[in-house]
TORVEX-864500 format. One record per atom (N, C-alpha, C): residue number from 0; atom name; residue in three letters; x, y, z. Coordinates in steps of 0.1 Angstrom, whole numbers, plus 2048, in hexadecimal, padded with zeros to 3 digits. Layout:
# residues N
num|atomo|residuo|X|Y|Z
NUM|CA|ALA|X|Y|Z
...
This chain:
# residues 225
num|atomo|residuo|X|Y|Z
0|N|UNK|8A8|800|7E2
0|CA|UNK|8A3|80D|7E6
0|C|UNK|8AF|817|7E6
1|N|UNK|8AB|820|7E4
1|CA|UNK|8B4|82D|7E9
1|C|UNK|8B0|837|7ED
2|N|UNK|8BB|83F|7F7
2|CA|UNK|8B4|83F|802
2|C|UNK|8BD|851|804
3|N|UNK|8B0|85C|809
3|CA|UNK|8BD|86B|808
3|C|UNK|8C4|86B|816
4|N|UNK|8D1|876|815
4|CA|UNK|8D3|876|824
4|C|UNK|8C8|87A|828
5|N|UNK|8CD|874|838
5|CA|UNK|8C6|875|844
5|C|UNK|8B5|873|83F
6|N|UNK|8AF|86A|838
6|CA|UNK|8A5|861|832
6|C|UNK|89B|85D|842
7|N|UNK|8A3|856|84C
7|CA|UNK|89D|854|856
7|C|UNK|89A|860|863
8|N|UNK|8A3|866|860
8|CA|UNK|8A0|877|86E
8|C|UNK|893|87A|863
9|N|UNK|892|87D|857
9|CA|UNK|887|885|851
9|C|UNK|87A|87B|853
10|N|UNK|876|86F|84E
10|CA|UNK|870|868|854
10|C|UNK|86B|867|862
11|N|UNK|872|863|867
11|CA|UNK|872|86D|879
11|C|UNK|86A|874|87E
12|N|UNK|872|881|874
12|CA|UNK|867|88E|87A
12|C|UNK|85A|88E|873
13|N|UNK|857|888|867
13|CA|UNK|850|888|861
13|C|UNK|840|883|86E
14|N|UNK|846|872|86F
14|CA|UNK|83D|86D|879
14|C|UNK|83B|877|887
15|N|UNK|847|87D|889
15|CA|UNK|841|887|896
15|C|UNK|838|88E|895
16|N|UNK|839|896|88F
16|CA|UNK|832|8A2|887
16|C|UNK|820|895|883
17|N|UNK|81C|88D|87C
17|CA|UNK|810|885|87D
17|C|UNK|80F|882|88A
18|N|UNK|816|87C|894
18|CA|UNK|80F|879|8A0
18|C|UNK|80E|884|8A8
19|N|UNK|80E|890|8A4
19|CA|UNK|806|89B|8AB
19|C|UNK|7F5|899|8A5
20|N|UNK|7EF|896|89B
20|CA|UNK|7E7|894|896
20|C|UNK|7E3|882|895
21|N|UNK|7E8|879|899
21|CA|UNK|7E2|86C|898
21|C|UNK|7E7|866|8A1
22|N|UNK|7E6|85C|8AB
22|CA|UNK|7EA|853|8B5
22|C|UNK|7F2|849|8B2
23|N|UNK|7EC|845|8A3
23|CA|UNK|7F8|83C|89B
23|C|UNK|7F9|83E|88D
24|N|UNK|803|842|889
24|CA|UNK|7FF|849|878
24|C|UNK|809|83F|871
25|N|UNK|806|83B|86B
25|CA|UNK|810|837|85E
25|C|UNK|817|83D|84E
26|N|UNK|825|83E|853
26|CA|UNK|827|845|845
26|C|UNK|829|83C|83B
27|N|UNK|822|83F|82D
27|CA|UNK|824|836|822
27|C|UNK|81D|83B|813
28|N|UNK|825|83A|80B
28|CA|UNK|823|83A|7FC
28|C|UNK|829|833|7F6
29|N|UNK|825|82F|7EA
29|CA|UNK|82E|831|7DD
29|C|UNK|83C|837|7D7
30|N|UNK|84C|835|7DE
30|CA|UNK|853|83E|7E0
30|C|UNK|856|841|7D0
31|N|UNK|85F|848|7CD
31|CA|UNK|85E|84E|7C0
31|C|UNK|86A|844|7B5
32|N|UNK|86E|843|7AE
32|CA|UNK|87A|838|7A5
32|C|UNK|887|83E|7A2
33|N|UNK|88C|834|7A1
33|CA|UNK|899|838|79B
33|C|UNK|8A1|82E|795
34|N|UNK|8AA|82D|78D
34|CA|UNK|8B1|826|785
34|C|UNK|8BA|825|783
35|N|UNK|8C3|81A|780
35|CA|UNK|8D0|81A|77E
35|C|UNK|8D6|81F|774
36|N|UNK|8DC|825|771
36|CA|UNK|8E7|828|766
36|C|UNK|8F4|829|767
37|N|UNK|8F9|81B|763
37|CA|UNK|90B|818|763
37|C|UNK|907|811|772
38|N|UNK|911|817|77A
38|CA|UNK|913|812|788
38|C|UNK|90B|81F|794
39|N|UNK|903|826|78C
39|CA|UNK|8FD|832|794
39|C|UNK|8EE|836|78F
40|N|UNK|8EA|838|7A3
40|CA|UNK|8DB|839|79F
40|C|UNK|8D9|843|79F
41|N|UNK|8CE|844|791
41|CA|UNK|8C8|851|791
41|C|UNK|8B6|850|790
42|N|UNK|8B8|85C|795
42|CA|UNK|8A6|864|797
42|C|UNK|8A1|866|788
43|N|UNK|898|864|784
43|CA|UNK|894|86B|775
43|C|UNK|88A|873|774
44|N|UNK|87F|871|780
44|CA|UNK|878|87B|781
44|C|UNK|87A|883|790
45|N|UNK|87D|88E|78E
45|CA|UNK|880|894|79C
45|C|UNK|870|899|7A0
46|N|UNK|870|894|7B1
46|CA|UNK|868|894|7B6
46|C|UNK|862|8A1|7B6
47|N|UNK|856|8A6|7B9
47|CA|UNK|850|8B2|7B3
47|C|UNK|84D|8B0|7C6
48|N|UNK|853|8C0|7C3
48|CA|UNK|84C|8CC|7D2
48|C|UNK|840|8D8|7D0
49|N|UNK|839|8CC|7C6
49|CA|UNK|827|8D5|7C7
49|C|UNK|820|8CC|7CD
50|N|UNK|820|8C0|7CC
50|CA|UNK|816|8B6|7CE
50|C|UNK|81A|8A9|7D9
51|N|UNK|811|8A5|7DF
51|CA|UNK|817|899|7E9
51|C|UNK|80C|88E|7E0
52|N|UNK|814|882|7E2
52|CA|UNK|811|877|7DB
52|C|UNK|809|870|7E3
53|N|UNK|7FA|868|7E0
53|CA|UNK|7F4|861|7E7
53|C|UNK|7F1|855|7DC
54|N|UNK|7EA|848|7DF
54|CA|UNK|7E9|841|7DE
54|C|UNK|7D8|83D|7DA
55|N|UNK|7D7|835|7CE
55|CA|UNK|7C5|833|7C8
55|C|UNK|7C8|826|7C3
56|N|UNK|7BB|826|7C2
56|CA|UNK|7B6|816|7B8
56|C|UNK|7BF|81E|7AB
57|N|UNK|7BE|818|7A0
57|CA|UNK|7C2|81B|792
57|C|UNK|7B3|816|78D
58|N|UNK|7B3|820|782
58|CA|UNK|7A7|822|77D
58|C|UNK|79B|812|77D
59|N|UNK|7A4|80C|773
59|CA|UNK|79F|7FF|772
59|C|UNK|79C|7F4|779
60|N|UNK|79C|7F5|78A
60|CA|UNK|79D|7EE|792
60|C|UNK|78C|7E6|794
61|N|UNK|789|7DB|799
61|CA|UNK|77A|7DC|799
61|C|UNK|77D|7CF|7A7
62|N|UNK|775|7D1|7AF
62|CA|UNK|76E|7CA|7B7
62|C|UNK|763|7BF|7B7
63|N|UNK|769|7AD|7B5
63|CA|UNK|761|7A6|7B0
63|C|UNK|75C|79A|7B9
64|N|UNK|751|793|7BB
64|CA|UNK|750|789|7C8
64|C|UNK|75B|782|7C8
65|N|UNK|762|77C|7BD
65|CA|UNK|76D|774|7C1
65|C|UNK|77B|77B|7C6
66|N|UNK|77D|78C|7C5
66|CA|UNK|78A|790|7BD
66|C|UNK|785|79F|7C3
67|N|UNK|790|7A3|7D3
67|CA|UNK|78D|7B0|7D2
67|C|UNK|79B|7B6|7D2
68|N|UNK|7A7|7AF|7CB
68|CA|UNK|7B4|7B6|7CC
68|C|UNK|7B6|7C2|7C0
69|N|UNK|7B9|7C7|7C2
69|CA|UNK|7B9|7D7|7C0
69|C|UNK|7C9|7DE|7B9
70|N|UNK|7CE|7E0|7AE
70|CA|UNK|7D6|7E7|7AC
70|C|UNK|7D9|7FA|7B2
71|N|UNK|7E0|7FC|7B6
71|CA|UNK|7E4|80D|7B9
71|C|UNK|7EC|80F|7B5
72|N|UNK|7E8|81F|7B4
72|CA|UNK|7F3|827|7AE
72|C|UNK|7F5|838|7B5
73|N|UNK|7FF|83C|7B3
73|CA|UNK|802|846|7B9
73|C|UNK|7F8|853|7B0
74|N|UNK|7F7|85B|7B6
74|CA|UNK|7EF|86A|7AC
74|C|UNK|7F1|876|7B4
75|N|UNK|7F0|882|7B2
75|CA|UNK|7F6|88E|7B2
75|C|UNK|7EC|895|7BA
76|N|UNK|7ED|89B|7C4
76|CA|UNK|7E3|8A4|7CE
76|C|UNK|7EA|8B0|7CD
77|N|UNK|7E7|8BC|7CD
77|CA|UNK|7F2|8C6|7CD
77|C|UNK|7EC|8CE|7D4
78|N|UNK|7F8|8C4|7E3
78|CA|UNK|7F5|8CF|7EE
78|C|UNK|806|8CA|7F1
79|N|UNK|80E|8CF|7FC
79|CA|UNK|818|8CD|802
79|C|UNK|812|8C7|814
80|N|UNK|80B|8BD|818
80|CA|UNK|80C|8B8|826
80|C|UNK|807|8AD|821
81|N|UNK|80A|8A2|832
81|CA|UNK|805|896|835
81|C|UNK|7F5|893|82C
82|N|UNK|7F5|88D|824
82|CA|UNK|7E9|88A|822
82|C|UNK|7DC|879|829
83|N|UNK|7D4|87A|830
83|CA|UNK|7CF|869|834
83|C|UNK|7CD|869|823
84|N|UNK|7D0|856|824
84|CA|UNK|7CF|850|81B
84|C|UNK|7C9|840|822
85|N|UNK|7C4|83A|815
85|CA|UNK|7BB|82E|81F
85|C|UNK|7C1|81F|819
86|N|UNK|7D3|820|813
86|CA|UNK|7DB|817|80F
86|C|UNK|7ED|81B|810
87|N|UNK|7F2|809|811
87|CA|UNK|800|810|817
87|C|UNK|809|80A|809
88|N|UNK|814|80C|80F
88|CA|UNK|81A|806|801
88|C|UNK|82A|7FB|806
89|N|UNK|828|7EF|803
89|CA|UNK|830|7E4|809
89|C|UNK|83D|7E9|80A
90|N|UNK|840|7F4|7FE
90|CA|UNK|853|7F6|7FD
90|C|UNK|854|801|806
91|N|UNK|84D|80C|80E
91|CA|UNK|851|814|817
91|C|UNK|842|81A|81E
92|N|UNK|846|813|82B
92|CA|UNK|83C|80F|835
92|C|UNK|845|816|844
93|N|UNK|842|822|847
93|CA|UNK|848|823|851
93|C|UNK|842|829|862
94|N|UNK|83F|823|86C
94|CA|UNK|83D|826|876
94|C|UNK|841|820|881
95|N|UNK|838|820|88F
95|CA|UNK|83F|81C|89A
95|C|UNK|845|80A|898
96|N|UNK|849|805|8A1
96|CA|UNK|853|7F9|8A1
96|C|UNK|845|7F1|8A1
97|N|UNK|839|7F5|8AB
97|CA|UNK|830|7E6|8B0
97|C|UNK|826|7E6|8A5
98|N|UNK|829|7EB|89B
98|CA|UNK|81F|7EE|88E
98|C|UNK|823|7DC|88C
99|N|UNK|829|7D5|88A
99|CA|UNK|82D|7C7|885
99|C|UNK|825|7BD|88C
100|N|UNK|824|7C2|89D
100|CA|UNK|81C|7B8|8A7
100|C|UNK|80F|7BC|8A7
101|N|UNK|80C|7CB|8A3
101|CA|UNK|7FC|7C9|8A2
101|C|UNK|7F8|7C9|898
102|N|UNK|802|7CC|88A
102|CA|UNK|7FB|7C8|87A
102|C|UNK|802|7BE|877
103|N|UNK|803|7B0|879
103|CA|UNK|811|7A8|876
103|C|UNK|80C|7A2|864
104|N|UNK|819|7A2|85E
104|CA|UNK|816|7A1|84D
104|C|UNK|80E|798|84E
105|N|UNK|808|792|843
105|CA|UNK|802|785|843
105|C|UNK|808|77C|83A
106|N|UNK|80C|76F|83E
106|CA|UNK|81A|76A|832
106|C|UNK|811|761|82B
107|N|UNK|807|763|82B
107|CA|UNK|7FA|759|823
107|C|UNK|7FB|75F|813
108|N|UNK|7FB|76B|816
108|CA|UNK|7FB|774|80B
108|C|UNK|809|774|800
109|N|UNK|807|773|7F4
109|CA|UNK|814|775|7E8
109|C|UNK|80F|781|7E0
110|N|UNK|817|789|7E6
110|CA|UNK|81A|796|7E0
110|C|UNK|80A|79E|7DF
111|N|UNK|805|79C|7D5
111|CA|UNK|7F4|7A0|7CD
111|C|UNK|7EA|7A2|7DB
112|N|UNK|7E6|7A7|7E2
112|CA|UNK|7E0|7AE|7EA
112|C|UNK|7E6|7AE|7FC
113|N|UNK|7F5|7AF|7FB
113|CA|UNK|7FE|7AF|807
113|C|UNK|7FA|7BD|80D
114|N|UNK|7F3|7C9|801
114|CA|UNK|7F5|7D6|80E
114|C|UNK|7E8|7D7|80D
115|N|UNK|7DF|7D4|803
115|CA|UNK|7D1|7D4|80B
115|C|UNK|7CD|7D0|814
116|N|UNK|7D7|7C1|816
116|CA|UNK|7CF|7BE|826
116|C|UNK|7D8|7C7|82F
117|N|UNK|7E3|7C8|832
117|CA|UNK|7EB|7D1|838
117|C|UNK|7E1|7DB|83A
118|N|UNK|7DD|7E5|82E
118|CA|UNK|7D8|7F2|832
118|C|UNK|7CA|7EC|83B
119|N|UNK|7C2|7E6|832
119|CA|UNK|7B6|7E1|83D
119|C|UNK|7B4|7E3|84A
120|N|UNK|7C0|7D6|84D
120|CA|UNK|7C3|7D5|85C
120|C|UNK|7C8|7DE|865
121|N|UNK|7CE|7E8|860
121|CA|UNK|7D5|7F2|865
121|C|UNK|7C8|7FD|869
122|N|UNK|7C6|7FF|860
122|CA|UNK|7BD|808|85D
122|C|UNK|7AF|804|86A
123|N|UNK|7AC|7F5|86A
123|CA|UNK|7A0|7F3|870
123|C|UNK|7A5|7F1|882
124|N|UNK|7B5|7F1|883
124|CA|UNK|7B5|7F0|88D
124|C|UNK|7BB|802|896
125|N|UNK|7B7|810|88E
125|CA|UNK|7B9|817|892
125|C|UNK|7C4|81D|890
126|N|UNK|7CD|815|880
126|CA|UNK|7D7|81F|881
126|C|UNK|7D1|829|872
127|N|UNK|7DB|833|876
127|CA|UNK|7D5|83F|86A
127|C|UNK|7E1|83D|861
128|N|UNK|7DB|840|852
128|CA|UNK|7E8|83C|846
128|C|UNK|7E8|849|844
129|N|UNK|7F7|853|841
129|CA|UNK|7FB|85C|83D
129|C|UNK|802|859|831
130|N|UNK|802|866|827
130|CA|UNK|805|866|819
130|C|UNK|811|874|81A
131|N|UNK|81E|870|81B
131|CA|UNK|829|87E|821
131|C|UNK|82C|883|814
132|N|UNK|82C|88F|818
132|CA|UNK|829|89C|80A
132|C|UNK|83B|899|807
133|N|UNK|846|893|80E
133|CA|UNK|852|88F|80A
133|C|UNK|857|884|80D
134|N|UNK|85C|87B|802
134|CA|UNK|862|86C|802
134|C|UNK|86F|86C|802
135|N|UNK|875|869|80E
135|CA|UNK|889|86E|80C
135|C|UNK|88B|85C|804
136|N|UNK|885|854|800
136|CA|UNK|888|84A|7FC
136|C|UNK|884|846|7EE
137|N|UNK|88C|83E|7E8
137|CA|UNK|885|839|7D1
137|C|UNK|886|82E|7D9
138|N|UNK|881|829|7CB
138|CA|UNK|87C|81A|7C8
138|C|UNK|87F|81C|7BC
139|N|UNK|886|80A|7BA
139|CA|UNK|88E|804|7AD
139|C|UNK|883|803|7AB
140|N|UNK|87A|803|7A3
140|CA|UNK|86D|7FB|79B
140|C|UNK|873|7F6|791
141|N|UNK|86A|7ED|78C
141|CA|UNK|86B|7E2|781
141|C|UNK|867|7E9|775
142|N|UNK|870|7EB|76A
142|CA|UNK|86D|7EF|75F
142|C|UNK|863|7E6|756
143|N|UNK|85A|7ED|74E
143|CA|UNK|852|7E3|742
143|C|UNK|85A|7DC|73B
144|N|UNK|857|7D4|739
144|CA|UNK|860|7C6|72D
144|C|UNK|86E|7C7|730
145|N|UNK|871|7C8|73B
145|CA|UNK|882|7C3|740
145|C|UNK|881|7B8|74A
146|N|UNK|880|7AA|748
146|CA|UNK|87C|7A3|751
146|C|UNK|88E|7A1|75E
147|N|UNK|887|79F|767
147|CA|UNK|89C|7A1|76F
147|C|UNK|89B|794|772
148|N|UNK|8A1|78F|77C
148|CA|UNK|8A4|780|780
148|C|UNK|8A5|786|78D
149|N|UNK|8A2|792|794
149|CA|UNK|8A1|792|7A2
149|C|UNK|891|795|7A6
150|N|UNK|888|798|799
150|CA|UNK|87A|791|79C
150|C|UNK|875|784|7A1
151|N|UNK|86E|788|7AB
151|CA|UNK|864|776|7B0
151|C|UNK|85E|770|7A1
152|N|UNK|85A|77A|799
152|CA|UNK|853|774|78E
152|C|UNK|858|76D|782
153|N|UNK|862|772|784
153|CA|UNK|86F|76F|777
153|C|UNK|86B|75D|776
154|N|UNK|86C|75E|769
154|CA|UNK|869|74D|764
154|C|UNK|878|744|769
155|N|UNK|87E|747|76C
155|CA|UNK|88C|73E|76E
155|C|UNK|889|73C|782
156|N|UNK|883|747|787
156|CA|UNK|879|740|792
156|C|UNK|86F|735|792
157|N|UNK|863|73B|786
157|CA|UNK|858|736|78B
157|C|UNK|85E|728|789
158|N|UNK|863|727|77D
158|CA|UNK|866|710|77B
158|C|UNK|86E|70D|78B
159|N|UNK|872|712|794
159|CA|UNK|877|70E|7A0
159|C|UNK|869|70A|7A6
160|N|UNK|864|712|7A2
160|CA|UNK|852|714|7B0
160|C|UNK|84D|707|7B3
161|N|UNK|84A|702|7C1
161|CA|UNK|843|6F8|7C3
161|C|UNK|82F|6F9|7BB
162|N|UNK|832|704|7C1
162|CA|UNK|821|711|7C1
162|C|UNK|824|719|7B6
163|N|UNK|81E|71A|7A9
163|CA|UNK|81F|723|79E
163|C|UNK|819|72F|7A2
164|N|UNK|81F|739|7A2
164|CA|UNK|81E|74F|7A4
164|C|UNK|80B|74C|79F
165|N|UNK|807|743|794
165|CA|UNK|7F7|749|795
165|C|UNK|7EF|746|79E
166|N|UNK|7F5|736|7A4
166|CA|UNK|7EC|730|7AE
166|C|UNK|7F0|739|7BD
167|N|UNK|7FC|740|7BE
167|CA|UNK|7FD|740|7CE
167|C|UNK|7F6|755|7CA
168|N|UNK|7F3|758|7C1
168|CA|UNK|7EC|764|7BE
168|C|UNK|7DE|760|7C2
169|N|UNK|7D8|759|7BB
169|CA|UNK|7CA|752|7BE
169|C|UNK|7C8|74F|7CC
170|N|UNK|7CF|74C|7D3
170|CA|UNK|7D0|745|7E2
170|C|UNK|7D0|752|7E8
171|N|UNK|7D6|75C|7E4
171|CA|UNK|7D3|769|7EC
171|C|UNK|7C8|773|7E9
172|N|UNK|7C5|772|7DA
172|CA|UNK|7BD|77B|7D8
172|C|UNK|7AD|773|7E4
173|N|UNK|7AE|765|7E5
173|CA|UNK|7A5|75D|7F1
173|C|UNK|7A5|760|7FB
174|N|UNK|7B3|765|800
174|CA|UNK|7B2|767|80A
174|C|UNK|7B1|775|80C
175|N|UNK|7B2|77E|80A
175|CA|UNK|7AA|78E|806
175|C|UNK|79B|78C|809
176|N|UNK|797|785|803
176|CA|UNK|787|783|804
176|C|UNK|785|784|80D
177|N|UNK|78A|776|813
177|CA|UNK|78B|76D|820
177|C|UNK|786|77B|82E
178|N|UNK|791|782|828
178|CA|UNK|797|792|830
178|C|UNK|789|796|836
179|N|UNK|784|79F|826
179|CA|UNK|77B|7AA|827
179|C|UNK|76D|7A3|82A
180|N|UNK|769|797|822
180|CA|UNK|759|790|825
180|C|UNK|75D|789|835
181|N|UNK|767|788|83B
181|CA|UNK|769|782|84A
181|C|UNK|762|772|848
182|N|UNK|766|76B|83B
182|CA|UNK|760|75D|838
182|C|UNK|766|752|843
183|N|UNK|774|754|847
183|CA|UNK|778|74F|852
183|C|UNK|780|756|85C
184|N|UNK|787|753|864
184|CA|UNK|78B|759|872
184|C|UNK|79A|754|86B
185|N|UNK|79E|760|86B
185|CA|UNK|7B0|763|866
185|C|UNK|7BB|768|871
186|N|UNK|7B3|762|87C
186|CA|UNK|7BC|769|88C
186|C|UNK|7C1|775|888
187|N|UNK|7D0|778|88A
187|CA|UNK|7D3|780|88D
187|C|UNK|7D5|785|880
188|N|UNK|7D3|781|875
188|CA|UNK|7D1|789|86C
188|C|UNK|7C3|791|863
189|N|UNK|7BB|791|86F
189|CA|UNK|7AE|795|86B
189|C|UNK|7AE|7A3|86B
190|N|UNK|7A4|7A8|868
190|CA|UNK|79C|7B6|86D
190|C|UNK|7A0|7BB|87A
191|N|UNK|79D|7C7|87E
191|CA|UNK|79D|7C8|886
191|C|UNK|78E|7D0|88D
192|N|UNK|78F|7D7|899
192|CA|UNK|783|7DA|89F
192|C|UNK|781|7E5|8A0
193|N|UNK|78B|7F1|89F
193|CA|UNK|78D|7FC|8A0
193|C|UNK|780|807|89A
194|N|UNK|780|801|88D
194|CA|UNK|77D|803|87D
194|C|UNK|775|7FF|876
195|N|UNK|76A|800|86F
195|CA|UNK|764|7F2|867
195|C|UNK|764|7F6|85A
196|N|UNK|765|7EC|84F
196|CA|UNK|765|7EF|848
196|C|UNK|759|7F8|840
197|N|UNK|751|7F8|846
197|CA|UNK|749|804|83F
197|C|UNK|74C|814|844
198|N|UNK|757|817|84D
198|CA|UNK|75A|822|850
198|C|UNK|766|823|848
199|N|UNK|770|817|842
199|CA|UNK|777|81A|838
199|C|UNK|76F|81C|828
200|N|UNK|761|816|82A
200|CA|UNK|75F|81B|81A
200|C|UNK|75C|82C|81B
201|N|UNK|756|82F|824
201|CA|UNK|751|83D|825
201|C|UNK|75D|845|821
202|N|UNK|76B|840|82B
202|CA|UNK|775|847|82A
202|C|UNK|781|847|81A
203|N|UNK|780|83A|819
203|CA|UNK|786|839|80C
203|C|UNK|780|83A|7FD
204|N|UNK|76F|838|7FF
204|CA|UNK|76B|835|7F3
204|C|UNK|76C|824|7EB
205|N|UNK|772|819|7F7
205|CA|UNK|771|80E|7F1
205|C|UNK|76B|809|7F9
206|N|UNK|75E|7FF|7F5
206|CA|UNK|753|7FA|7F9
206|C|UNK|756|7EA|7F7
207|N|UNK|75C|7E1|800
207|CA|UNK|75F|7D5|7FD
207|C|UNK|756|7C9|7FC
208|N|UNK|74E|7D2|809
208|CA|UNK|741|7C5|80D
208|C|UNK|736|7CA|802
209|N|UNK|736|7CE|7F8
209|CA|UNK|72F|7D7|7EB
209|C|UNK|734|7D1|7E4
210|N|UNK|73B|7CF|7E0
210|CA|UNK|749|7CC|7D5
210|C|UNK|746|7D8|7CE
211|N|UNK|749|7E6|7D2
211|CA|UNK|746|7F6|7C9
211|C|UNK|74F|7FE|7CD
212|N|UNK|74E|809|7CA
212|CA|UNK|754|815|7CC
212|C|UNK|749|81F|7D1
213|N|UNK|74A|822|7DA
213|CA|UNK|748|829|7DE
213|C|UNK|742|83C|7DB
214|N|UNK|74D|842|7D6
214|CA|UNK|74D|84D|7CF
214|C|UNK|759|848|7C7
215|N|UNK|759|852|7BE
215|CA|UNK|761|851|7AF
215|C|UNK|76E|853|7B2
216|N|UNK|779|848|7B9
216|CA|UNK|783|849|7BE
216|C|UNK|78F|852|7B6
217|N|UNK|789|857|7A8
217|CA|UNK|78F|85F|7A4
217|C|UNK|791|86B|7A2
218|N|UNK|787|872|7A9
218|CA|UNK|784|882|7B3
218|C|UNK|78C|87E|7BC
219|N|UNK|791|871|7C4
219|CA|UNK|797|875|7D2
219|C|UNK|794|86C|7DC
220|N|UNK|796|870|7E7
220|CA|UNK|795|86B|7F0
220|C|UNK|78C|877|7FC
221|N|UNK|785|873|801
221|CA|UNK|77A|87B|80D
221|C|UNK|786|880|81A
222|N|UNK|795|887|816
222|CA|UNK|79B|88D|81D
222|C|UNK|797|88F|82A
223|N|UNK|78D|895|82C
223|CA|UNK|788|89D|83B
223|C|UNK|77C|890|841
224|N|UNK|782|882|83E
224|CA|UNK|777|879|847
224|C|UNK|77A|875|851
């Protein structure tokens, strides 16, 4: 990660400024990239001060009885404020400390649907997702066809693996199910009560117990729900 000055005072105020407006807000997106060159990181696309960045399915996503994990992607609103959004993003997740004891990760999960349940749970237990019109933080992303060796996926891992990367994907994309159809009791990593999921389809446009969409997640999101 990298990270601008004073990255955490802005974050900070950021959250102050939403909890005048939510009781528990979460800040989170997709932060923006950057890259090495030589021994120094650089930005390549400089962040744009038209638009704040939120968070969607990607076009091709689909909703299946066996399989509701879901790819996202960032897309362009052009406004400058907080925007609700109804997904968080694993690399920058930022709110109060007891967000861990009342959303605690779930370590069942490998990688492939870690912030869906995250957002779910969050979400169903009353907290609100914010989308901040500024990211003081990048993210190294993984370039296409550069495979690294500090990837989980990297083949000089997987021949270590007791569990091969497809089977412990499969195991989660089951347990996602598990999640949303409530097929078994996931303690403390279930649902919560706040919320139900059909007030997140209304709100988000994704309909799980449907396996649908709701409205055309590609107009947006029902901002004012």
């Amino acid at each position: 990660m990298l990270f601008e000055p004073n990255w955490d005072q802005q974050l900070l105020t950021q959250y102050a400024q939403l909890r005048e407006r939510s009781a528990k807000p979460i800040v989170t997106v997709y932060p923006w990239g950057f890259e090495i060159e030589g021994n120094k990181a650089v930005v390549p696309l400089p962040p744009s001060d038209q638009t704040t960045l939120v968070m969607r399915p990607a076009p091709e996503g689909e909703l299946r009885p066996d399989n509701v994990t879901l790819v996202f992607r960032t897309e362009h609103v052009f406004v400058r404020e907080p925007l609700p959004g109804c997904h968080v993003a694993g690399g920058f997740l930022f709110t109060s400390g007891d967000f861990v004891q009342q959303v605690p990760y779930d370590p069942y999960l490998y990688f492939h649907g870690e912030e869906q349940s995250l957002a779910l749970r969050a979400w169903t237990r009353g907290w609100d997702i914010w989308h901040p019109p500024h990211i003081p933080i990048y993210h190294l992303y993984k370039q296409p066809n550069q495979p690294h060796r500090a990837h989980h996926w990297h083949p000089e891992w997987e021949a270590l693996r007791d569990f091969k990367q497809h089977e412990l994907t499969a195991l989660a994309a089951a347990r996602l199910v598990d999640l949303v159809d409530g097929r078994r009791d996931l303690g403390v990593y279930k649902l919560g009560t706040q919320r139900t999921l059909d007030e997140y389809a209304r709100f988000a446009g994704i309909h799980y117990a449907q396996r649908s969409f709701v409205q055309d997640y590609r107009d947006g999101y029902s901002w004012d729900a």
